[in-house]
GUZABA-987401 format. One line per 5 residues: number of its first residue (from 1); their letters; for each residue x, z, y of N, C-alpha, C. Coordinates in steps of 0.02 Angstrom, whole numbers, plus 50000, padded with zeros to 5 digits. Layout:
<mivexs>
NUM = A = X/Z/Y/X/Z/Y/X/Z/Y  ...
</mivexs>
This chain:
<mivexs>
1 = XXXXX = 50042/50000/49940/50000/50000/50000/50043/50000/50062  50022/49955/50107/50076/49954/50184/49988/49974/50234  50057/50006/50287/50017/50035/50349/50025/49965/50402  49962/49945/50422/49992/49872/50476/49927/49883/50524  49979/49874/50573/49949/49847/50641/49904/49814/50651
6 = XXXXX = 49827/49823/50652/49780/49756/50689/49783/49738/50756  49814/49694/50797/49793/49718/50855/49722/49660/50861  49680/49680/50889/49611/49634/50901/49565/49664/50850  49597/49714/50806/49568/49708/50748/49494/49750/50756  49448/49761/50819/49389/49767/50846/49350/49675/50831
11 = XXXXX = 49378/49651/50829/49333/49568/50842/49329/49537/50785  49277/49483/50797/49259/49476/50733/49304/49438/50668  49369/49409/50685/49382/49387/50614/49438/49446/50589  49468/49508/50651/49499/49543/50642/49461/49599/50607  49398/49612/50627/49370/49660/50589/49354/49644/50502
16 = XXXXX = 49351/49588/50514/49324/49563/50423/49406/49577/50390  49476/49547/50439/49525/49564/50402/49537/49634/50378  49516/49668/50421/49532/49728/50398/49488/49766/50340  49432/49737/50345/49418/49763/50270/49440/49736/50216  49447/49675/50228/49461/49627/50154/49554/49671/50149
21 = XXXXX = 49590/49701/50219/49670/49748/50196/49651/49799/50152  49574/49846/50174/49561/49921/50160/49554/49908/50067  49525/49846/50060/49469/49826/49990/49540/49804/49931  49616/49773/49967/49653/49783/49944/49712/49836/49935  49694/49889/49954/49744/49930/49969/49767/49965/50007
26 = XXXXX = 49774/49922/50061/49818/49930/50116/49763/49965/50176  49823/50005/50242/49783/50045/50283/49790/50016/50344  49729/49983/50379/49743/49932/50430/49716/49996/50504  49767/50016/50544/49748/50024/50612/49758/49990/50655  49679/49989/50681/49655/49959/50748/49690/49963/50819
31 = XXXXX = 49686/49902/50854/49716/49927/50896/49704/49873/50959  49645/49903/50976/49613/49854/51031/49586/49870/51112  49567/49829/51164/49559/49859/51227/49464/49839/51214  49435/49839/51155/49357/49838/51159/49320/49816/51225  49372/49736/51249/49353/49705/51276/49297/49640/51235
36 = XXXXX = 49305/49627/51208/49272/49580/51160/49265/49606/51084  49286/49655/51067/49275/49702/51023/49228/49757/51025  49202/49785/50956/49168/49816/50955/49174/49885/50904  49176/49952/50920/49232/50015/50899/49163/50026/50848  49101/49987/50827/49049/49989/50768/49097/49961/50712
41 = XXXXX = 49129/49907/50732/49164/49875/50682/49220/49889/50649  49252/49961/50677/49300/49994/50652/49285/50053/50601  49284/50034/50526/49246/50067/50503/49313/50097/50425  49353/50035/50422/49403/50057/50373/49472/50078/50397  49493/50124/50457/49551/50135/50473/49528/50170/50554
46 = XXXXX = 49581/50200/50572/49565/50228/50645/49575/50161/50688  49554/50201/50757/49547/50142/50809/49589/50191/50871  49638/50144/50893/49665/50151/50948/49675/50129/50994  49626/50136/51053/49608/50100/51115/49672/50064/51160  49673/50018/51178/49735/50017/51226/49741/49918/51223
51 = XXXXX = 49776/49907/51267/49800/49841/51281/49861/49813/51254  49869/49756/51242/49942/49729/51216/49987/49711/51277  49945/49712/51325/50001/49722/51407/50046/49774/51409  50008/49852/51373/50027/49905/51400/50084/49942/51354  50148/49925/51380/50208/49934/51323/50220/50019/51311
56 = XXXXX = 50161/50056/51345/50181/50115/51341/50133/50159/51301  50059/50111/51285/50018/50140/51217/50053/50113/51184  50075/50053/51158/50087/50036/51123/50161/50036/51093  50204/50077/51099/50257/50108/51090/50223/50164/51071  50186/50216/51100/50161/50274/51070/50129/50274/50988
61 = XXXXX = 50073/50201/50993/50047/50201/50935/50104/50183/50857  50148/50141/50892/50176/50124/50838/50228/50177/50817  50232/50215/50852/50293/50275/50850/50220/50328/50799  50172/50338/50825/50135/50377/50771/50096/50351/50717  50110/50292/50725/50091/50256/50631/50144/50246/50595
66 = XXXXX = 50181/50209/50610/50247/50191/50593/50214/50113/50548  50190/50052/50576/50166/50010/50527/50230/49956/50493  50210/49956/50456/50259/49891/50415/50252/49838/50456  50200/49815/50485/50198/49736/50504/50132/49745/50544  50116/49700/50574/50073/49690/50629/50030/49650/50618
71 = XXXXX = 49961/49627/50604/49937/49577/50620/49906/49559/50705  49909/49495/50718/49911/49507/50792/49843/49433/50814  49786/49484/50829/49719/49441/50834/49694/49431/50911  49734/49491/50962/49704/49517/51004/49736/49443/51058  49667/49403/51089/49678/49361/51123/49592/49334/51142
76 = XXXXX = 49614/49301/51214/49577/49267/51241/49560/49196/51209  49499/49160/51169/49459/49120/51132/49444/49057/51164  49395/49074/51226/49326/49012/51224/49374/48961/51273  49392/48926/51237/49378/48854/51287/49402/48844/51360  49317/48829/51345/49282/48836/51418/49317/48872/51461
81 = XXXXX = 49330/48938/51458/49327/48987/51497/49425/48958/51539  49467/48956/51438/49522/48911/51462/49516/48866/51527  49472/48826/51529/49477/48790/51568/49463/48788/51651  49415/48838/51649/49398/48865/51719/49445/48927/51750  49495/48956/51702/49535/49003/51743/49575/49007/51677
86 = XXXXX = 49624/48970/51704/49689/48984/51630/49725/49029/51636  49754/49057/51724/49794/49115/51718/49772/49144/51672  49730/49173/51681/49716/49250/51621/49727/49241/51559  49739/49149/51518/49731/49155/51479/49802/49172/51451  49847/49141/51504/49928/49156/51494/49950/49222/51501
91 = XXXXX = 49928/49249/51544/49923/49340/51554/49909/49362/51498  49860/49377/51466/49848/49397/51405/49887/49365/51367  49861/49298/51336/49885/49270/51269/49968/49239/51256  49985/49243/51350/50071/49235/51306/50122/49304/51341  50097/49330/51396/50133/49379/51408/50117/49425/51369
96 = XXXXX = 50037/49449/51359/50021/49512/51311/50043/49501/51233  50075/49437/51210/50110/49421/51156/50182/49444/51161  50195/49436/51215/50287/49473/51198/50280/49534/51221  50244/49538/51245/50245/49630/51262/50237/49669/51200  50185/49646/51165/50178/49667/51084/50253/49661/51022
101 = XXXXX = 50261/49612/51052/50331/49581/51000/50384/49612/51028  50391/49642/51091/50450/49714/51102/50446/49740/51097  50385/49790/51066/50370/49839/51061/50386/49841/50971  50344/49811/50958/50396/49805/50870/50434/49799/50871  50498/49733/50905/50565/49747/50890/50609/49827/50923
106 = XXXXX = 50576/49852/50968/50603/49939/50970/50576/49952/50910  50529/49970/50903/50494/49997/50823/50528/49984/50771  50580/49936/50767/50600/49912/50713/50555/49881/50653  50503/49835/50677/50477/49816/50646/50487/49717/50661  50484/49693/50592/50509/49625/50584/50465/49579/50558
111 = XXXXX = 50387/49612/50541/50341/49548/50504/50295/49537/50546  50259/49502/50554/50192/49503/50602/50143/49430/50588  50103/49447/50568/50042/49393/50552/50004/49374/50627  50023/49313/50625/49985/49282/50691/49942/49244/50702  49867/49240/50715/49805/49205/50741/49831/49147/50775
116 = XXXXX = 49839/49103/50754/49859/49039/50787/49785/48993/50785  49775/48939/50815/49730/48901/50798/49735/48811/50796  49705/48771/50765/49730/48692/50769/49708/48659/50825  49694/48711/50896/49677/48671/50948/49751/48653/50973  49809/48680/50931/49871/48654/50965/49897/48600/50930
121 = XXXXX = 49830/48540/50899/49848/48481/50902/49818/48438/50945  49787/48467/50970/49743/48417/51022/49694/48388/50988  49698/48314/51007/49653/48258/50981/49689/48224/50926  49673/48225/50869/49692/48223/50809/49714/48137/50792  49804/48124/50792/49812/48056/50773/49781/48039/50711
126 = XXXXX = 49788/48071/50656/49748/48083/50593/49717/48141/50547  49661/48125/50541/49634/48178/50508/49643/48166/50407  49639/48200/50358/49638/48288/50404/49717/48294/50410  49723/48369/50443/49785/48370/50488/49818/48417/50453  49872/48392/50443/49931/48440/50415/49968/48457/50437
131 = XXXXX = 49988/48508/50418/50061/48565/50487/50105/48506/50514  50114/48467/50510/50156/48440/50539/50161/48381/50582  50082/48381/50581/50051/48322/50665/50079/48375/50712  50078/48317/50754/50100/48333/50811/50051/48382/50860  50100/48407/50906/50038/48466/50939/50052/48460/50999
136 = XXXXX = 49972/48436/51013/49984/48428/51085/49911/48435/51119  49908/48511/51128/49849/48552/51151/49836/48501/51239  49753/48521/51222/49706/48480/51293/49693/48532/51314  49688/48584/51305/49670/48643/51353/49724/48697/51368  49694/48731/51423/49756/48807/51419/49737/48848/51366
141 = XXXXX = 49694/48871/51312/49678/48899/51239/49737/48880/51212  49730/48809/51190/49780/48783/51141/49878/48803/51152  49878/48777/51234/49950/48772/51250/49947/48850/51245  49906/48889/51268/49958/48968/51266/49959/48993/51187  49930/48975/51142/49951/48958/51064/49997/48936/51052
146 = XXXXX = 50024/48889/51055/50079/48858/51046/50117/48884/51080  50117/48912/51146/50197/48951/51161/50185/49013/51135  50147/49031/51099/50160/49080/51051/50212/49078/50978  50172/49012/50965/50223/48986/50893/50276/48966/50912  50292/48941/50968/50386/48925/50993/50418/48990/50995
151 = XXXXX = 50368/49047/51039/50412/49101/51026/50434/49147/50964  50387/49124/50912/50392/49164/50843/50439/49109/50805  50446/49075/50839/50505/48995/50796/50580/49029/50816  50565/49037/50892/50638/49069/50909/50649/49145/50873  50629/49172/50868/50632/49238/50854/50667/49246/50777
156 = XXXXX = 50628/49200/50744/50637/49173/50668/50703/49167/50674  50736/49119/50722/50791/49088/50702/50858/49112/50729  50834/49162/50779/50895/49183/50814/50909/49268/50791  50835/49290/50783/50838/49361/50756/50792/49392/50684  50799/49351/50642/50758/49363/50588/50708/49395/50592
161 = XXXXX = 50661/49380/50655/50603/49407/50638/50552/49362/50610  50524/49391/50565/50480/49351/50527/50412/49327/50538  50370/49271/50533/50313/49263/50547/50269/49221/50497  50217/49248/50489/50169/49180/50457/50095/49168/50532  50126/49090/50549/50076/49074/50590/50016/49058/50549
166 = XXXXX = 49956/49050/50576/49881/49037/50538/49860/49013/50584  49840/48922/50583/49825/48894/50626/49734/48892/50582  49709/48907/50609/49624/48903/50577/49574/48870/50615  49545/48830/50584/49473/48786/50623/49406/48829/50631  49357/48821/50627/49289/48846/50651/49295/48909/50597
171 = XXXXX = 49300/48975/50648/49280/49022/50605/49184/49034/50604  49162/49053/50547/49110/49047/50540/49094/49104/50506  49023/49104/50485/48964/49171/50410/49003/49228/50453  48984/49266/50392/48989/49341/50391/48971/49399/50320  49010/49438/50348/49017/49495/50270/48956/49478/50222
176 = XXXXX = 48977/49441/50180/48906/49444/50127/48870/49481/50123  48910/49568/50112/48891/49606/50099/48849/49658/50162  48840/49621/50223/48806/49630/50278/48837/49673/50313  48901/49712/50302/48938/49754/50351/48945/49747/50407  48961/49682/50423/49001/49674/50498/48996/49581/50475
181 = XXXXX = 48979/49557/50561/48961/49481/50560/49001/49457/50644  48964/49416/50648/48987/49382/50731/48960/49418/50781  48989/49447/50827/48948/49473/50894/48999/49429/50974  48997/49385/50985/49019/49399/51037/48960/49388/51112  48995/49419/51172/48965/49426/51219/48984/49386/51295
186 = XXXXX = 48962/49329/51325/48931/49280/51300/48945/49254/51238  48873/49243/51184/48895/49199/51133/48920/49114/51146  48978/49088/51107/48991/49022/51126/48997/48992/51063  48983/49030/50998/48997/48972/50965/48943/48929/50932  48942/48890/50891/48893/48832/50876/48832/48872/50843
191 = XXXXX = 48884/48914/50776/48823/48912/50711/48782/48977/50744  48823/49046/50782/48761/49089/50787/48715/49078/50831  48742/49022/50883/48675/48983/50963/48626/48963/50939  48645/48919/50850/48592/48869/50838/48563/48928/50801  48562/48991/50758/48538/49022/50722/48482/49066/50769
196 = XXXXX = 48513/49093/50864/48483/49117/50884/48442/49090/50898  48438/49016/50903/48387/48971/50927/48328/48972/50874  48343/48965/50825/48286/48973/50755/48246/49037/50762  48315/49094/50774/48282/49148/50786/48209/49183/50844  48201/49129/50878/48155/49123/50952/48208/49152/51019
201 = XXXXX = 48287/49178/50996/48313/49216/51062/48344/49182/51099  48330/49103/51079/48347/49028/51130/48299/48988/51145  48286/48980/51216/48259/48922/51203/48267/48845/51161  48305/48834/51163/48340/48775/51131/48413/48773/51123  48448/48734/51096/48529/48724/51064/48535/48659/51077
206 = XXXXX = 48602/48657/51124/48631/48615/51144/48687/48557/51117  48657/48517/51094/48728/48493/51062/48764/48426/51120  48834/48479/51111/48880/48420/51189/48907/48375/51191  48865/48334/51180/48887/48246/51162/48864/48237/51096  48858/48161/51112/48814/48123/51028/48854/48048/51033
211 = XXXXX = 48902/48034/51088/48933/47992/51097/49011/47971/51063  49006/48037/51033/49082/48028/50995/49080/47979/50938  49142/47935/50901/49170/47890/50864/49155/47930/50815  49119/47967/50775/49077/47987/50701/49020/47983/50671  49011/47992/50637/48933/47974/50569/48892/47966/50630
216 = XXXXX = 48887/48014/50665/48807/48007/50696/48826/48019/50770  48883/48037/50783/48892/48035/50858/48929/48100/50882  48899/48166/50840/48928/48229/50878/49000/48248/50829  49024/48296/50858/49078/48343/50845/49085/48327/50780  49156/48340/50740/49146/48365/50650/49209/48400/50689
221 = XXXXX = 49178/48442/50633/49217/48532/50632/49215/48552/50570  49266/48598/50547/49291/48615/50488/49285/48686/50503  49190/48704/50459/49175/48769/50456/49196/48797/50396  49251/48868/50431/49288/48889/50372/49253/48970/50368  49239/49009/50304/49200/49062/50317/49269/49146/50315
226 = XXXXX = 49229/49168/50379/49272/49229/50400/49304/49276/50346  49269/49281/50293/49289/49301/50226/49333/49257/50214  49338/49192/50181/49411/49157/50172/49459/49181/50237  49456/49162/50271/49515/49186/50337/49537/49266/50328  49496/49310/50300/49525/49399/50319/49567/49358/50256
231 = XXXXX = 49540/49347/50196/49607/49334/50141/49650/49316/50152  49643/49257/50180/49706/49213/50203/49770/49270/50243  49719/49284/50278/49786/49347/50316/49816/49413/50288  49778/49423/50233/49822/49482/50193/49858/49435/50143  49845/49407/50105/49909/49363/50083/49956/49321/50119
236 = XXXXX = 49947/49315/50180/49999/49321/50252/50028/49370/50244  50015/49431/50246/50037/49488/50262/50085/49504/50202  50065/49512/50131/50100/49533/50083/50148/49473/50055  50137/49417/50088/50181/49353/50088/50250/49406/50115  50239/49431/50170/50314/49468/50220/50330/49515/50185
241 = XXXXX = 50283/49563/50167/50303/49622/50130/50333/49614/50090  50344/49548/50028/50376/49553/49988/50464/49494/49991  50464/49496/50059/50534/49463/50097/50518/49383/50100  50435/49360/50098/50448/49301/50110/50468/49289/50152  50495/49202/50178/50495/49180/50235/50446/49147/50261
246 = XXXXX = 50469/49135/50344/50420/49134/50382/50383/49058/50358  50312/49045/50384/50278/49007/50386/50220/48984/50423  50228/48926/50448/50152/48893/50473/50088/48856/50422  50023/48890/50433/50002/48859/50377/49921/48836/50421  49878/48792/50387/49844/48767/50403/49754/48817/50350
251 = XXXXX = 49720/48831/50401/49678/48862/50370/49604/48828/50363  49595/48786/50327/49527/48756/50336/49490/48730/50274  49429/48707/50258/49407/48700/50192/49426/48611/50177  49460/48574/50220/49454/48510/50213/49419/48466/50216  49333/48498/50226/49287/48458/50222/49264/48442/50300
256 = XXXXX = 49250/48394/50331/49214/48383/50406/49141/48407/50407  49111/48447/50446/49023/48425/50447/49019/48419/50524  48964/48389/50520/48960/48345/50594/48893/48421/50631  48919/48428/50696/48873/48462/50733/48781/48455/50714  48761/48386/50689/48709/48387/50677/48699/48397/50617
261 = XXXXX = 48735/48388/50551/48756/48421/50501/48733/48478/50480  48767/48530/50545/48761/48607/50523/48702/48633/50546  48671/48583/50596/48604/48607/50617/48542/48605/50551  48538/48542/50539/48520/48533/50466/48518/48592/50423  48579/48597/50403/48585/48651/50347/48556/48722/50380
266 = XXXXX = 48560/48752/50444/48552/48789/50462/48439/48793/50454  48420/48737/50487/48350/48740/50469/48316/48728/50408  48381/48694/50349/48348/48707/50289/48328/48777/50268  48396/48824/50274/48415/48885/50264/48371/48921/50262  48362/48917/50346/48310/48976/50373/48237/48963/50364
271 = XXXXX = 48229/48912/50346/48159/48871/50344/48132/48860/50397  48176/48849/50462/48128/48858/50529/48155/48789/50576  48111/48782/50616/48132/48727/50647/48152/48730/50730  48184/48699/50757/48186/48725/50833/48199/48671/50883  48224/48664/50936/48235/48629/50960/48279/48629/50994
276 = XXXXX = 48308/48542/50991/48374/48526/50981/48382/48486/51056  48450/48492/51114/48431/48445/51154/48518/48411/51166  48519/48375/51200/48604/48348/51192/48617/48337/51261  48663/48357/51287/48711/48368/51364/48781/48338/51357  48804/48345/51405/48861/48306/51399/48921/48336/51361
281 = XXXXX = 48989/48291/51344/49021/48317/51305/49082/48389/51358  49106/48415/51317/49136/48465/51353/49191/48464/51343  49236/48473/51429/49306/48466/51437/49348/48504/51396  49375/48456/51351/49437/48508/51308/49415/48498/51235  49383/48476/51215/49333/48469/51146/49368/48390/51119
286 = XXXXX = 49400/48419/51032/49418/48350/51012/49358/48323/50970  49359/48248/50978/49314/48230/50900/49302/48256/50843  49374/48260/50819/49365/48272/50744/49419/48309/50730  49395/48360/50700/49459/48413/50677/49442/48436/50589  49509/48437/50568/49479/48430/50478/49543/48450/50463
291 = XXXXX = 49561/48511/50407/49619/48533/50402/49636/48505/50340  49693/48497/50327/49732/48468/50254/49781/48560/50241  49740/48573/50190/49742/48645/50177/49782/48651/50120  49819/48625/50071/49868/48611/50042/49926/48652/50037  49969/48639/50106/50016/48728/50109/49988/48759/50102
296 = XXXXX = 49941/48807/50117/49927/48859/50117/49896/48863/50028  49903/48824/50001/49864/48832/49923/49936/48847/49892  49988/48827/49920/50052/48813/49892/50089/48876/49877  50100/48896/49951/50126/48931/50002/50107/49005/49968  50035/49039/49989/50000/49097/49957/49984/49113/49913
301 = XXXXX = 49949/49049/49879/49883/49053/49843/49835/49047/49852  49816/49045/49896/49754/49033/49950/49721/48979/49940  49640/48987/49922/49588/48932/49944/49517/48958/49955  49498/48922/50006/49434/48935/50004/49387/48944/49979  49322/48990/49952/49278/48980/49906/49211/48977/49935
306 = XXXXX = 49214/48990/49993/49125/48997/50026/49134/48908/50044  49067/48908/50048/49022/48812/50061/48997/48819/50109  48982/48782/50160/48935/48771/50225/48857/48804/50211  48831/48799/50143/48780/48842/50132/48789/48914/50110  48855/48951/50124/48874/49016/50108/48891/49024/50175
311 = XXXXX = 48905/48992/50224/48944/49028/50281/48856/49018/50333  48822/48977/50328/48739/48976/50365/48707/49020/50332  48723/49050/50264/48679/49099/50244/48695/49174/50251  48748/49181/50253/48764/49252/50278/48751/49228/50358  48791/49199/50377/48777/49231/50476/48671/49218/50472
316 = XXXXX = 48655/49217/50439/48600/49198/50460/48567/49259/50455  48588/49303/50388/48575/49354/50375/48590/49410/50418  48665/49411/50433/48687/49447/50485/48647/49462/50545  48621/49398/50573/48602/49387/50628/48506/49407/50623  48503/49393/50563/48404/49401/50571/48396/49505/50559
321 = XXXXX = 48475/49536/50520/48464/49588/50503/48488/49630/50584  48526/49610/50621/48538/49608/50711/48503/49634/50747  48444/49575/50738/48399/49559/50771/48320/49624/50760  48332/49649/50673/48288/49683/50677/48306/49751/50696  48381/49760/50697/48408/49827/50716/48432/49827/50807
</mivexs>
């Protein structure tokens, strides 16, 4: 059993990791500013409030856990938001990244599992995409990702610190087992808008553009379920523990479904119908993103087992059991 660092591990794919650490063994403390997190969701390990800016909780905490390794979730997400005010996103997501990563190397700590994502390929020369297309992020999201992975490249190579990056596509579902699901505040992503929409707590669901070069016009996205991803990152994790080396790996089910796709499956699901309307496409948004998941089958062991009708049927659940609580 190893003691490791969540930081983010309040949000939602950090909280699912940490149970899928607790369910193997291992003792995951939290370690978040419950800005986009939620201290309900800290349910298998303590929680320790604080920022990855602040080198002086975070020297304290790691001095009173003493963790083997870090996983490191705690970052700014939507887009959008990238796009309308990126400082913050570099403030947080690449300064509050080395502030974290000096604070382990005082700690003497050398492994750290990192939340990367495949918006640091941009617009995809070919799908599906394997670690080794080229990356060349359209938004400030993507680029302050990627100077994350340059800095865990250098680190690798000049001071053996170790990393497994996890570049992952559409996180999606939720705990089968109904524990803990998606909450964020504004919601932005596809499957719980269109679910709230079924649910009556939308008027309608937006889909942003129908003009794109695919089957029918909108988005394809590679919905991967939050349960595969917490795995993926503890076999990240015990990848280091047991002196692997470092790695970038690609986290996705391989399969495309098209925005209208998941709507589909979503109103088979629920049995409900809603309404659907289409706006324009949104700045920063590629066509088609589809992972070639291969390393990571290689690499860990790792593959996916939930289906597009396992990841719409838990968040659906999640979300209708939400709704009555």
């Amino acid at each position: 059993m190893a003691t490791v660092l969540v930081a983010g591990g309040a949000g939602y794919i950090g909280s699912h990791t940490c149970f899928d650490l607790f369910n193997k063994g291992h003792e995951p403390i939290v370690y978040d500013n419950l800005s986009n997190g939620h201290s309900e969701f800290v349910k298998w390990g303590p929680l320790e409030q604080g920022d990855i800016r602040d080198r002086q909780s975070l020297d304290a905490v790691l001095e009173k856990y003493k963790p083997a390794a870090i996983i490191h979730f705690a970052a700014l997400i939507e887009v959008g938001e990238s796009v309308r005010n990126p400082r913050i996103f570099y403030e947080n997501n690449v300064a509050g990244t080395v502030a974290l990563l000096a604070a382990a190397q005082a700690a003497g700590i050398d492994k750290l599992v990192f939340s990367s994502t495949c918006a640091t390929y941009g617009i995809p020369a070919s799908v599906p995409i394997d670690e080794s297309h080229p990356q060349q992020p359209i938004n400030p999201y993507g680029h302050t990702k990627l100077m994350v992975e340059q800095i865990l490249r250098d680190l690798d190579r000049y001071q053996s610190f170790r990393s497994v990056v996890l570049r992952y596509f559409n996180a999606a579902g939720a705990d089968p087992g109904g524990e803990i699901g998606e909450r964020h505040s504004p919601e932005t992503h596809a499957i719980p808008l269109a679910i709230e929409t079924a649910l009556g707590k939308r008027a309608g669901f937006q889909v942003l553009g129908n003009d794109y070069d695919t089957r029918d016009g909108s988005c394809v996205r590679d919905f991967i379920h939050v349960s595969d991803l917490a795995d993926a990152h503890t076999r990240a994790l015990e990848h280091l523990l047991n002196n692997g080396e470092s790695l970038t790996l690609n986290l996705g089910t391989g399969r495309g479904t098209t925005v209208m796709e998941m709507l589909e499956a979503i109103r088979r699901i629920s049995g409900r119908d809603f309404q659907v309307g289409v706006g324009h496409r949104r700045e920063g948004d590629s066509p088609i993103l589809v992972a070639n998941n291969a390393l990571a089958k290689r690499a860990i062991g790792w593959s996916p087992r939930h289906s597009l009708d396992s990841i719409v049927e838990t968040a659906w659940r999640w979300h209708s059991q939400s709704r009555q609580h």
